[in-house]
SEZA-686087 format. One line per 3 residues: their letters; for each residue x, y, z of C-alpha. Coordinates in pm, whole numbers, m for minus. Example, Ala and Ser with C-alpha at 12.3 -4.5 7.8 and 13.67 -1.06 7.14 Angstrom:
BEGIN
as) 1230 m450 780  1367 m106 714;
END
This chain:
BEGIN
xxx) m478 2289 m2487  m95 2391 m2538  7 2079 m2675;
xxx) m295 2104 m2934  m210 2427 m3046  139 2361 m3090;
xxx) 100 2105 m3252  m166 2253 m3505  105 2549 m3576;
xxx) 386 2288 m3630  151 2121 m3872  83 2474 m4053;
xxx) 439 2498 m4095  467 2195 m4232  206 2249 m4486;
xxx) 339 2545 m4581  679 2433 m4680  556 2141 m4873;
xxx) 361 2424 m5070  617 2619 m5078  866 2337 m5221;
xxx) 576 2279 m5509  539 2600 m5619  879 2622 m5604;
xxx) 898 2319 m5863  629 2430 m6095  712 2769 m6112;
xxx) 1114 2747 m6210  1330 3064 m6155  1375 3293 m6497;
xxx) 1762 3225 m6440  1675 2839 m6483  1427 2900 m6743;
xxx) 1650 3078 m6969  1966 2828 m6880  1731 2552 m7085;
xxx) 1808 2703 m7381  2108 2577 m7547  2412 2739 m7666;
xxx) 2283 2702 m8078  1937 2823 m7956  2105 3119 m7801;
xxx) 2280 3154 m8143  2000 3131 m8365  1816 3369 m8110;
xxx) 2095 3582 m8102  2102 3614 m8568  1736 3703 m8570;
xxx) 1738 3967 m8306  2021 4145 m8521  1830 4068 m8856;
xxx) 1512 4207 m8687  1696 4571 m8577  1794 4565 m8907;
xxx) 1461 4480 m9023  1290 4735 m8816  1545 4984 m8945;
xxx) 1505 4943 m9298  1875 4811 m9373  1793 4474 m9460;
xxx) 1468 4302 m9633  1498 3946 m9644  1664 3669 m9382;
xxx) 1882 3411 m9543  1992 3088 m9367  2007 2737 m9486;
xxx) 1960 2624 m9136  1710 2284 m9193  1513 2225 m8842;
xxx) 1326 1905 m8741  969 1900 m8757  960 1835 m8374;
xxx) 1185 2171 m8319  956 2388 m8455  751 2510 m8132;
xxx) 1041 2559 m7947  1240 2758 m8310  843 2973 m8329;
xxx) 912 3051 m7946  1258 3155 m7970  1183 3381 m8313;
xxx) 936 3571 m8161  1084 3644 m7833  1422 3754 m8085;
xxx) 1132 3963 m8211  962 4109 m7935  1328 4213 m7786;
xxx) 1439 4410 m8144  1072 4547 m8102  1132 4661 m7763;
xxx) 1498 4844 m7826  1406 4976 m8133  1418 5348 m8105;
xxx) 1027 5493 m8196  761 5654 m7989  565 5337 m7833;
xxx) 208 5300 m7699  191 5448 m7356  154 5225 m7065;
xxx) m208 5053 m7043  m490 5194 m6768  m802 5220 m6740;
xxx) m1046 5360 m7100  m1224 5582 m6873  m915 5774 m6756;
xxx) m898 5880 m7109  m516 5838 m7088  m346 5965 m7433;
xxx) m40 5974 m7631  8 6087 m7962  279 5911 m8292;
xxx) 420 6146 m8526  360 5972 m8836  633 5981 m9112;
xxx) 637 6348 m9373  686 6177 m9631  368 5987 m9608;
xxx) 200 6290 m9506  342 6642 m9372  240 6746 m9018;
xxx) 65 6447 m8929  21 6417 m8576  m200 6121 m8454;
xxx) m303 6157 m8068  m446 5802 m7923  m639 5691 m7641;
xxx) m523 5341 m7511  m642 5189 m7254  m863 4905 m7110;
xxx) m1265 4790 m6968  m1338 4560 m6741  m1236 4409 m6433;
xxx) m960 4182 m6474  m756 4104 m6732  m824 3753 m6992;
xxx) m603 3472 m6938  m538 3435 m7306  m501 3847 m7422;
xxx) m784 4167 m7415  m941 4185 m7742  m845 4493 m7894;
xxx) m1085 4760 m8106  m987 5015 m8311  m1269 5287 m8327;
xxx) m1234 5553 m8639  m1423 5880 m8562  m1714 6067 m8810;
xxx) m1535 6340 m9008  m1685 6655 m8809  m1442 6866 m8634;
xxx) m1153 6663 m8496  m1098 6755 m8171  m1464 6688 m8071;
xxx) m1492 6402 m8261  m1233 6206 m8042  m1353 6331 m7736;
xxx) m1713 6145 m7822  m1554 5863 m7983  m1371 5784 m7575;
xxx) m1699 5887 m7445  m1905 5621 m7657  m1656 5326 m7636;
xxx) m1689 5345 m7298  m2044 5248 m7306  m2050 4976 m7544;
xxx) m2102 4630 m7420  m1772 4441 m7514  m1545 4414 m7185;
xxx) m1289 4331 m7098  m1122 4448 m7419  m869 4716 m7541;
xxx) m934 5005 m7724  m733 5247 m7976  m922 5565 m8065;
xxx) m730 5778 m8280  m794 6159 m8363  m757 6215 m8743;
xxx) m422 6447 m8774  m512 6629 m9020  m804 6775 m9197;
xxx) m961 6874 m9540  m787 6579 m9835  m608 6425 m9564;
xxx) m901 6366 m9360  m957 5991 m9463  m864 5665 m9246;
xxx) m737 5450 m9539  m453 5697 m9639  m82 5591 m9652;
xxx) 27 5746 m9357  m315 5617 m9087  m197 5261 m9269;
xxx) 171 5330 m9114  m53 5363 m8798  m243 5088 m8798;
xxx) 30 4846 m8856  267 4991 m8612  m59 4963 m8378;
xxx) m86 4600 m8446  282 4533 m8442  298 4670 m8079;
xxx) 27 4533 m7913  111 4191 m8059  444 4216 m7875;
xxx) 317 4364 m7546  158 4001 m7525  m178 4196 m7360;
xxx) m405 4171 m7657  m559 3825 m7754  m451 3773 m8142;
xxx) m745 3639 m8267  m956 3918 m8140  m904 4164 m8305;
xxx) m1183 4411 m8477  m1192 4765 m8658  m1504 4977 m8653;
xxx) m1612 5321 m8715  m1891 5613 m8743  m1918 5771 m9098;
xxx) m1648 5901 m9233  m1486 5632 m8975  m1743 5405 m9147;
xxx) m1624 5441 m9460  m1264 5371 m9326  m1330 5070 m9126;
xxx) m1529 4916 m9438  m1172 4974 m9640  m977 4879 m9376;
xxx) m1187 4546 m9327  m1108 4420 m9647  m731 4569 m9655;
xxx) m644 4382 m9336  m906 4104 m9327  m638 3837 m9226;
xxx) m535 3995 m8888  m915 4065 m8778  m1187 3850 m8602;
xxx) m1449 4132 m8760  m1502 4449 m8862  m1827 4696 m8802;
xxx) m1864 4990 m8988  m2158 5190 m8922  m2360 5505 m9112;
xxx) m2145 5448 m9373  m2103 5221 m9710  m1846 5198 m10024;
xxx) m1855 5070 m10380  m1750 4759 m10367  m1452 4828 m10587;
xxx) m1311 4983 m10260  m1349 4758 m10016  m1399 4405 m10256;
xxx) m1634 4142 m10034  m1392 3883 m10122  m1139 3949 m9901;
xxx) m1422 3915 m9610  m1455 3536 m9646  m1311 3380 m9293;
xxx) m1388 3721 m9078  m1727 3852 m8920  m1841 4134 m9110;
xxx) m2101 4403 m8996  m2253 4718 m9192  m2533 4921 m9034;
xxx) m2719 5218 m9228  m3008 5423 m9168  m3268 5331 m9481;
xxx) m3306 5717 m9492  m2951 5762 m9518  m2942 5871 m9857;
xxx) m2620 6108 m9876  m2347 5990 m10094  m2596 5636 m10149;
xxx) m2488 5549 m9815  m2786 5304 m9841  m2796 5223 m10167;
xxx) m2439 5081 m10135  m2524 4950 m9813  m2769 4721 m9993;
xxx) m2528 4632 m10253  m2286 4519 m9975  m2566 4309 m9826;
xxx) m2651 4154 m10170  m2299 4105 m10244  m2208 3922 m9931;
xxx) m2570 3772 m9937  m2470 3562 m10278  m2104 3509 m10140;
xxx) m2253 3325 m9844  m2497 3110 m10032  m2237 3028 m10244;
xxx) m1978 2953 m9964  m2207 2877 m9677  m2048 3004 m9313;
xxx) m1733 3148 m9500  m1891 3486 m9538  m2066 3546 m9163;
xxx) m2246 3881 m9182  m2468 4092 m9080  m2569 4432 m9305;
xxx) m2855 4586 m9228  m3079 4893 m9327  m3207 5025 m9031;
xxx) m3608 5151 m9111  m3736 5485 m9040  m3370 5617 m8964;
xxx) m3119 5874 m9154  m2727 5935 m9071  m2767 5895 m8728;
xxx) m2847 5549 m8619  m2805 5358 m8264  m2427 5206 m8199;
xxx) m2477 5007 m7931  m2557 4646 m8084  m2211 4643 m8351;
xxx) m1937 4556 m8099  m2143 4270 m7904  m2205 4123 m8224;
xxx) m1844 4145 m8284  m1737 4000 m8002  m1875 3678 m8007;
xxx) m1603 3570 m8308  m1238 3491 m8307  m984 3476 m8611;
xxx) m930 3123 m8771  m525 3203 m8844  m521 2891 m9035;
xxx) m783 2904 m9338  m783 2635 m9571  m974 2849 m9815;
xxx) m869 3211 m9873  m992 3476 m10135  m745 3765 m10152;
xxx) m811 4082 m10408  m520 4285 m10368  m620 4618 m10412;
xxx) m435 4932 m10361  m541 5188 m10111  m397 5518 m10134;
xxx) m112 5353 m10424  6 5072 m10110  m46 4719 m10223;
xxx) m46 4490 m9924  233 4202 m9964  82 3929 m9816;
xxx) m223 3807 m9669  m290 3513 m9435  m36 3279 m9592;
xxx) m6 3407 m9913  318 3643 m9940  339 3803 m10274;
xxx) 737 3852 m10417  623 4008 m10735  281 4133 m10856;
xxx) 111 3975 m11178  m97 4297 m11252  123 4569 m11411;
xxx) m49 4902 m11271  m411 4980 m11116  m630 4927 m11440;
xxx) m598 4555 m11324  m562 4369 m11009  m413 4011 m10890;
xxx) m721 3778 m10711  m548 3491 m10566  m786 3219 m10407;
xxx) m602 2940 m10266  m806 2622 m10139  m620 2296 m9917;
xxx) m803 1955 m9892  m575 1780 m9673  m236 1727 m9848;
xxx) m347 1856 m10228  m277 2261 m10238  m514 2410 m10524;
xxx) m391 2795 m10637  m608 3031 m10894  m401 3342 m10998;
xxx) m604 3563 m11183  m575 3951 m11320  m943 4107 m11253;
xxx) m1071 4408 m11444  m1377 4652 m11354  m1658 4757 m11566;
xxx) m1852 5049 m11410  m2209 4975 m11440  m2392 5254 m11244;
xxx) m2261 5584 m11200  m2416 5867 m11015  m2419 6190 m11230;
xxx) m2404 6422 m10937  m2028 6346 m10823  m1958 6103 m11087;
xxx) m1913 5801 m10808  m1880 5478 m10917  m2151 5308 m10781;
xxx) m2194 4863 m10906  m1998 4671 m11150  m1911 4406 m11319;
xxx) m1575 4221 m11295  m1418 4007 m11525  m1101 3763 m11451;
xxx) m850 3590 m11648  m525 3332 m11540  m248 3559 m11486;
xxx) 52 3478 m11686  351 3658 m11482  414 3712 m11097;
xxx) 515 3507 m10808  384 3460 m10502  511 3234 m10173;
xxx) 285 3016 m10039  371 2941 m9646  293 2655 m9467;
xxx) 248 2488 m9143  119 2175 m8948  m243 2346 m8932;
xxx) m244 2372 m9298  m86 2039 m9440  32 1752 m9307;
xxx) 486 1849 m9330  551 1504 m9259  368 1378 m9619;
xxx) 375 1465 m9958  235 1780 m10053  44 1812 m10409;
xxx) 95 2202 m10569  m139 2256 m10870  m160 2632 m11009;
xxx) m435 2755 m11236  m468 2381 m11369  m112 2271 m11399;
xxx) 57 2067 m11108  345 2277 m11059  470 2090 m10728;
xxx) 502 1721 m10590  670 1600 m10275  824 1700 m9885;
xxx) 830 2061 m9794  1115 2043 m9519  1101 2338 m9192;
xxx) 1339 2646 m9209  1444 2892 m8990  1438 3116 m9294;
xxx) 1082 3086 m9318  1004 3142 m8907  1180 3460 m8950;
xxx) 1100 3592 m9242  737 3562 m9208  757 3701 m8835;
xxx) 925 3963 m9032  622 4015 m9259  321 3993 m9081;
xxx) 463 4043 m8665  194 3801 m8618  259 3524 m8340;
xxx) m5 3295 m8518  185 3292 m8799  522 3200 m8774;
xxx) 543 2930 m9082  799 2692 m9073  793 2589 m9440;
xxx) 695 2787 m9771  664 2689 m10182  738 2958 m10396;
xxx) 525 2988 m10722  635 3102 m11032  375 3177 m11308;
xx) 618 3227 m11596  694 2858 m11546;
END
């Protein structure tokens, strides 16, 4: 009996250190991870950490390097970008999100957003996390924008009702409005500083998935997140505003296309048209759809029988069951100003100069790949008010009309989900081939596109700039 438990130990031992010696293998040291990279990687890594604290810190705008890359060193140039990225992130000197627990600790912090975008503008946050465990690929992260009633209480009910909604595991950013009266709206310059800097960070903290991302909001936060969805439709899986609904003219369906969209009124809601322009949202994307079927997925709904308040439960499980295509082959961009910012690029589109001149116009791109052949419509779009309320003197439907824009430039970036960088790539531009042959990878490009969009989907390798005076 000694002998056979002896020799059952020695065999445990043995087992052990053969598992031991595996893990050992598979599961390299950091010190022998980082000596794989080479001494130029460590260079290159080295340049766009210092142009990225420089970035961060509003010294420099744009990285320029000639350095040509192989198409078969691009993973490994994406990976050592963003890490240059997430380290200027992490030593840049700003107030940070607070460290992640659990949602219904109600944890906060608070940003102090810049005076010059808006004075005294305090935003307190809740961060924090549902569910069990963590995803093996990132939480998906909500942003929840509270009704406009008094602020304090507001946020306090916002944490109280995103804790009940069914949508774990997931992260969740619910801000408190910082100020009230004319400031109290969730598009305004300084909430956009917000959002971005919200996005930025949890992109880097590598705990948030991506491509699951959503916005959503209550009323006044309804009106926001409708905005918002079309403002920053290429970062978002979906968006869900609820007892809420713009004119179109403020939140254009177009930019939609390629995210999960979801509007629910009360029928009865009738202050400020809420459902009127609910049902022109649902008509809008309605034709959109049949005219692009599964681009515009959406779901906008007048609920019967009810008025402001409506149940919130079903918006975040419908959510929830999309993801973000980074890589759309079609793309439909109106580039609208909210609160006099124009955003400068939008999936892969980065604009370097604007073809409308001021606000009476706007610049619609809509840029459509079939395999190697790259088709680009630049167009100036102009509003007609059709319907206006007499009360408040809202514009309420209208008609648009476009024509080819004649000035502006715009980059177009690229990658091995979009085109094929190994072939010949076909450019035509509002008719006119503009573009024929090899695109070749760039470091400039990896950076500067980090740079632009702090996005680890999109890191493009290789861009065409446009120019519609030529």
């Amino acid at each position: 009996m000694k002998i056979s438990i002896y020799f059952l130990k020695t065999l445990s031992l043995a087992f052990a250190f053969m598992f031991y010696n595996n893990c050992w293998a598979k599961e390299p040291a950091p010190q022998e991870q980082k000596a794989k990279m080479s001494k130029a990687e460590k260079k290159v890594q080295k340049k766009a950490e210092t142009f990225f604290s420089d970035y961060l810190a509003g010294k420099v705008k744009k990285f320029d390097d000639k350095t040509s890359i192989k198409q078969s060193e691009v993973k490994q140039m994406q990976h050592i970008v963003w890490e240059a990225w997430k380290n200027a992130n992490n030593n840049f000197a700003e107030q940070k999100l607070i460290d992640l627990g659990k949602l219904a600790r109600g944890k906060s912090g608070h940003w102090n957003l810049p005076a010059d975008l808006e004075p005294n503008a305090v935003m307190p946050y809740y961060w924090g996390s549902k569910g069990e465990t963590a995803p093996e690929d990132g939480y998906s992260l909500y942003l929840y924008t509270h009704g406009s009633g008094d602020k304090s209480s507001e946020w306090k009910t916002g944490l109280a009702i995103c804790q009940k909604f069914d949508d774990a595991p997931s992260i969740y950013f619910i801000p408190q409005i910082p100020n009230m009266g004319d400031y109290y709206r969730w598009w305004q310059k300084a909430k956009q500083f917000a959002w971005e800097k919200m996005l930025r960070l949890a992109f880097v903290s590598g705990k948030v998935n991506p491509n699951k991302v959503y916005f959503f909001g209550i009323s006044e936060g309804g009106y926001g997140s409708q905005r918002l969805a079309s403002f920053y439709a290429d970062y978002l899986a979906g968006a869900g505003p609820m007892a809420g609904g713009e004119p179109l003219k403020n939140a254009p369906a177009e930019n939609c296309r390629n995210i999960a969209f979801s509007l629910r009124t009360g029928a009865l809601d009738r202050g400020f048209y809420r459902n009127k322009l609910t049902q022109y949202v649902k008509n809008e994307f309605d034709r959109l759809e049949k005219l692009n079927p599964g681009s515009f997925i959406h779901s906008v709904e007048l609920i019967p029988g009810m008025g402001h308040g409506i149940d919130y439960h079903p918006t975040t499980p419908w959510l929830k069951q999309y993801t973000r295509n980074p890589y759309p082959k079609t793309v439909s961009w109106e580039n609208f100003e909210m609160d006099g910012i124009y955003r400068k690029g939008f999936y892969n589109l980065f604009v370097t100069e604007r073809s409308n001149d001021d606000t009476k116009s706007r610049t619609y791109y809509e840029l459509d790949i079939k395999g190697n052949n790259i088709d680009l419509k630049v167009d100036l779009v102009t509003y007609k008010p059709t319907e206006i309320d007499p009360n408040w003197g809202i514009e309420l439907a209208f008609e648009k009309s476009y024509q080819p824009a004649t000035k502006g430039k715009v980059m177009i970036y690229l990658c091995e989900e979009l085109v094929n960088l190994d072939k010949e790539i076909t450019l035509t531009v509002n008719g006119k081939e503009v573009f024929k042959g090899k695109v070749k990878p760039e470091l400039k490009h990896i950076v500067n596109s980090c740079a632009a969009f702090f996005d680890p989907e999109r890191l493009y390798p290789a861009a065409i700039e446009v120019d519609l005076t030529k």
